[in-house]
N, C-alpha and C positions, 0 to 999 in steps of 0.2 A: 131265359131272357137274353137278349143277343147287346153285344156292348161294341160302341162305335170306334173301332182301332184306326190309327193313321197306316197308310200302307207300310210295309218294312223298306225300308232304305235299301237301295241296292247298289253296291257299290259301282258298279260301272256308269252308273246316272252322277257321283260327284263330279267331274271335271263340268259337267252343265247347271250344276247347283251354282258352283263358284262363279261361272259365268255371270250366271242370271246376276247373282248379288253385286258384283262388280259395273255391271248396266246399269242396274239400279241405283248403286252409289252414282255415278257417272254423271246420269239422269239429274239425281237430286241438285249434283253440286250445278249445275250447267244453269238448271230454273233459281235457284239461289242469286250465282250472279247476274243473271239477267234482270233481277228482281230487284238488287243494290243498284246494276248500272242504268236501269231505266229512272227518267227525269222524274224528282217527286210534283205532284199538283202546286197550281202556281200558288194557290190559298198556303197552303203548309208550307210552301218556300218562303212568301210573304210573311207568315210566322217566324218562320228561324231568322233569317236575317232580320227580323227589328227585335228578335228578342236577344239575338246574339249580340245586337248593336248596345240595348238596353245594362245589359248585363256587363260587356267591357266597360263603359260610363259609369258602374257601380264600383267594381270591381278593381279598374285600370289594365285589366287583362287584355292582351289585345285579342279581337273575335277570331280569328282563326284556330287561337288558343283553345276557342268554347264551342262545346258540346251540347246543342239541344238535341234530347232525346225525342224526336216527334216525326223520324222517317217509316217508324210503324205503318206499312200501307192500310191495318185496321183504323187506327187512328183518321178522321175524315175533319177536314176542318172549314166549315160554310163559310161563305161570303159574308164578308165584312166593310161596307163603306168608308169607315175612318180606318185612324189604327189602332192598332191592338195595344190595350194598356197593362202592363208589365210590373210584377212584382213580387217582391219576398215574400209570401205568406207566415214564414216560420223568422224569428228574429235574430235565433243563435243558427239558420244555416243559410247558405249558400247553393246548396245542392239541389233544390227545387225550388223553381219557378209558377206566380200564378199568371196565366194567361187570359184574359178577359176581350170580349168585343162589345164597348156600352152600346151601340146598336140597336144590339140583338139581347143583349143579356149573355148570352154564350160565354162557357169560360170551361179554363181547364185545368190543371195540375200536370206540368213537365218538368221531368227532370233533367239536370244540368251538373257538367262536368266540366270545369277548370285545369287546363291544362299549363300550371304554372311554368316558364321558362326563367333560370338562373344563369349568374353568369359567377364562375370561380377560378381555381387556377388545380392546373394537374402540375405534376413534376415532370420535368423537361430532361432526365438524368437520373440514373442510382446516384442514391447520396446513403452516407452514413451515419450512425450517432455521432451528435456533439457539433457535425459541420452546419457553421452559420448558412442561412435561407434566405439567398436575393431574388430581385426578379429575375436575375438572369438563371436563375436556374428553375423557372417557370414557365409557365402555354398558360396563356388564358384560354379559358373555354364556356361554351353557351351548353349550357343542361336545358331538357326538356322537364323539368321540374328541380323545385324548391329541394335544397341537399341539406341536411341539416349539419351546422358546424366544419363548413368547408369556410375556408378563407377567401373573402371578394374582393380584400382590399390592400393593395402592398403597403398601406402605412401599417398593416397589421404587421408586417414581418418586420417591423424596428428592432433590432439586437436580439431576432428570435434562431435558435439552433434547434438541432433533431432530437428528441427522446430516442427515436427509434429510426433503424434503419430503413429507407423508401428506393420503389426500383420508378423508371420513369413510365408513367403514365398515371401512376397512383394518385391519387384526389389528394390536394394540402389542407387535411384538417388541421381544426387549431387544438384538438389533443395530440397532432403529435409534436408540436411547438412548444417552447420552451424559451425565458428570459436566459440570456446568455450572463455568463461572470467570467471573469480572468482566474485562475490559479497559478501556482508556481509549482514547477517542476524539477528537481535538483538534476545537473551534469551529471556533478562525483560527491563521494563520499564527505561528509563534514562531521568532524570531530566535536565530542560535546567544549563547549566555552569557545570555537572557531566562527569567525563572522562571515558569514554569507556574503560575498561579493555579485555585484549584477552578472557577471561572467557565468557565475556557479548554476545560473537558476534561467529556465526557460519560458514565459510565458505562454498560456496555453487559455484557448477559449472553451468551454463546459458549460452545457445545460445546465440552468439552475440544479432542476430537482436532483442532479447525479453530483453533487455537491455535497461535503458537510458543511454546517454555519463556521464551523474554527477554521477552515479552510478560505473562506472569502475575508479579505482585508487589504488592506493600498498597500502598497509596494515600499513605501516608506516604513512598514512597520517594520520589514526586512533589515531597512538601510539602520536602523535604529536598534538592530539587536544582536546575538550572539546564540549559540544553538543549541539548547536545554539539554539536549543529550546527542548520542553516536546518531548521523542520519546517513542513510542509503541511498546512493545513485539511483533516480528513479520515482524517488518516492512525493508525494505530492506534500509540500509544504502546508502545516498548521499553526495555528496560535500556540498550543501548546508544547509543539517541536522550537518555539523564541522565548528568550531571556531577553525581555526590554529592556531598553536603558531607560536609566532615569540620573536623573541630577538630584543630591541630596547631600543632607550634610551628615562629616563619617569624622569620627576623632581621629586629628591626625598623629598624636602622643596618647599615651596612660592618661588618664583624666582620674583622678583618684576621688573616693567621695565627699563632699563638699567642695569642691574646687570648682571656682569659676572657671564658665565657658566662657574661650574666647578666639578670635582669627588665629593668636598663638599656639594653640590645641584644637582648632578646628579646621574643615576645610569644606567647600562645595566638592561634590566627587561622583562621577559615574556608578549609577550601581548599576546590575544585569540581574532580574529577576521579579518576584512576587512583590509587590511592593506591599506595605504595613501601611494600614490605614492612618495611623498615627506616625506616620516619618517626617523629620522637620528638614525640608524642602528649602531652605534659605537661611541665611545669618541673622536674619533680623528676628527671629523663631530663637534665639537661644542669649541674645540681649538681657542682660540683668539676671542668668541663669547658673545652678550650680548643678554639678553629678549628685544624684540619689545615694548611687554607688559606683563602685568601679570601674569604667569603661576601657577596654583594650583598644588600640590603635589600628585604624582601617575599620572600626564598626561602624556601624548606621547607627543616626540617633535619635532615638524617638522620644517623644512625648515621655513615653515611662519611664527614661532614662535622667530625667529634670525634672527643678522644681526654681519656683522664683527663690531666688536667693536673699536673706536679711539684708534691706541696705542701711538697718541701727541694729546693733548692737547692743544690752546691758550693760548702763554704765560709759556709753558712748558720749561725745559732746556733742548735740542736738542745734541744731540754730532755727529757732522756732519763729517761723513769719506769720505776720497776723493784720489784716485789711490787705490792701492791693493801691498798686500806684504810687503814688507820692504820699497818702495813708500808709505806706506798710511799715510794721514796726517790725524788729528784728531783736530777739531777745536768745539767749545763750542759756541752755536746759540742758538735764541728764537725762536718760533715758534710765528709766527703772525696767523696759523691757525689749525683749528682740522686736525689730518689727522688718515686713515689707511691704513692698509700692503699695499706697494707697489703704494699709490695714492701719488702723486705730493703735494708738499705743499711748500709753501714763509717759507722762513728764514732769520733772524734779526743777523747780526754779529754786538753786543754791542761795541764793542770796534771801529771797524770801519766805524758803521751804514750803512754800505750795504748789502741788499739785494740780495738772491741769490733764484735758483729753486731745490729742493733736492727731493727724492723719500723717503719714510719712506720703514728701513727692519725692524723695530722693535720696542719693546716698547722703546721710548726715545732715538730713532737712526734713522739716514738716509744719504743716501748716496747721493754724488753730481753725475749731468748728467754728 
């Protein structure tokens, strides 16, 4: 049985092999463009330009932007007397067009490409983290399509800085933006209980997110405080590197237990640090008050450290008022118990030995129910 073989390749025939192929490419590209640059039929032109027109009115695209797919020379498209009526077949795309002639009935399915144009901004400059982001340090620029998450708008860069470092020409997204804050920044060294002078401390703009929260607060928290411990030249100022001041009130003598508090033994006074939720913050906080127990001089005084103090006594003489106005009687009782502001206490009328209920409003006074 004889079997049909290709001849053997010889090699002094390659250098005409390559030729041939090379012709042939040559050939094809040459009928290609001849076949782009020749006029499409007036029908199929009259197609594209009302569908093209159709489709920007939809879209807002402007038509040069858009793509009718229909210079296919198989593609043949008959005479039409009116126009051609145009529309989305599909509701969730864009991307095909249907083409109709009521005429004739004729109709077809073309596809379409939108060639969105943007407008955003590059960087005009290297820049580096943390430097705030003006227009001046922008190019606005026209894209031949929709960029997602580029910046179009300079009110976007209101008090915005760098995450990251940009060299110039690179697109301003707004991931690499950031809300700016103020920090402090220390000259020299500050010793713990030393107060921080404007002198001492640099002002410095930082990306939000290269921030910690104790680190962002007004400049006044500074003017108002002293430095919780040893700080380093250098180092970026926090909340809890300050000892705030506060105004409160601190015994200015031994205040020994049961002894009234008073301006005499007491004083308003600077503290620097933690404040006690329970610190009594003003003199009118310790009115009518006695020590619990013993306070030493220059402490803070808190809640826990008071208590309303008896303004009767056991055995004290009472002047006991009863009605109100030009009614009020005024009668002279014992106290059978301690009492203060405003507690209930038994009362002794000497004279007639009965007892009554009275409320104390004051030192060696009380009024009847």
């Amino acid at each position: 049985m004889s079997v049909l073989r290709h001849p053997p390749f010889v090699a002094h025939t390659r250098p005409m092999h390559n030729s041939i192929v090379l012709i042939f490419a040559l050939l094809l590209t040459s009928f290609t463009q001849s076949q782009a640059t020749q006029p499409l039929p007036a029908n199929k032109q009259r197609l594209i330009n009302q569908a093209q027109s159709w489709v920007s009115q939809q879209t807002t695209v402007a038509t040069e932007q858009i793509e009718i797919a229909a210079i296919d020379r198989r593609l043949r498209v008959p005479d039409c007397d009116g126009d051609f009526v145009v529309s989305f077949p599909y509701a969730s795309s864009q991307q095909t067009i249907k083409v109709q002639c009521p005429d004739t009935g004729w109709q077809i399915f073309v596809g379409v490409s939108l060639h969105r144009s943007s407008k955003g901004f590059v960087f005009s400059k290297d820049m580096q983290v943390n430097q705030i982001v003006t227009v001046a340090d922008l190019t606005e620029k026209t894209f031949d399509r929709a960029i997602k998450g580029v910046v179009t708008s300079a009110a976007e860069l209101n008090n915005q800085s760098l995450v990251r470092g940009v060299e110039a020409g690179d697109l301003v997204l707004k991931r690499y933006l950031a809300d700016t804050t103020l920090v402090y920044r220390l000259k020299r060294d500050i010793l713990q209980g030393e107060a921080i002078r404007p002198e001492d401390i640099t002002k410095i703009s930082m990306s939000l997110p290269r921030t910690a929260a104790d680190q962002r607060f007004p400049l006044r928290l500074i003017n108002q405080a002293v430095a919780a411990r040893d700080l380093w030249a250098g180092a970026i100022i926090s909340r809890r590197d300050l000892n705030v001041k506060h105004m409160v009130m601190m015994a200015k003598t031994i205040v020994t237990r049961g002894q009234k508090l008073s301006p005499q033994n007491t004083e308003l006074k600077a503290y620097y640090g933690k404040l006690p939720s329970d610190a009594l913050l003003e003199a009118a906080d310790l009115e009518q008050m006695e020590a619990i127990h013993t306070v030493r001089a220059g402490q803070l005084l808190r809640s826990s450290d008071v208590r309303l103090m008896s303004m009767i006594n056991k055995g004290d003489t009472v002047m006991l008022n009863v009605g109100s106005g030009l009614l009020n009687i005024s009668t002279t009782m014992v106290a059978l118990e301690n009492g203060k502001l405003d507690q209930q206490i038994s009362l002794l009328n000497p004279e007639s030995n009965e007892t009554v209920r009275a409320v104390v409003s004051g030192p060696g006074e009380a009024r009847g129910l």
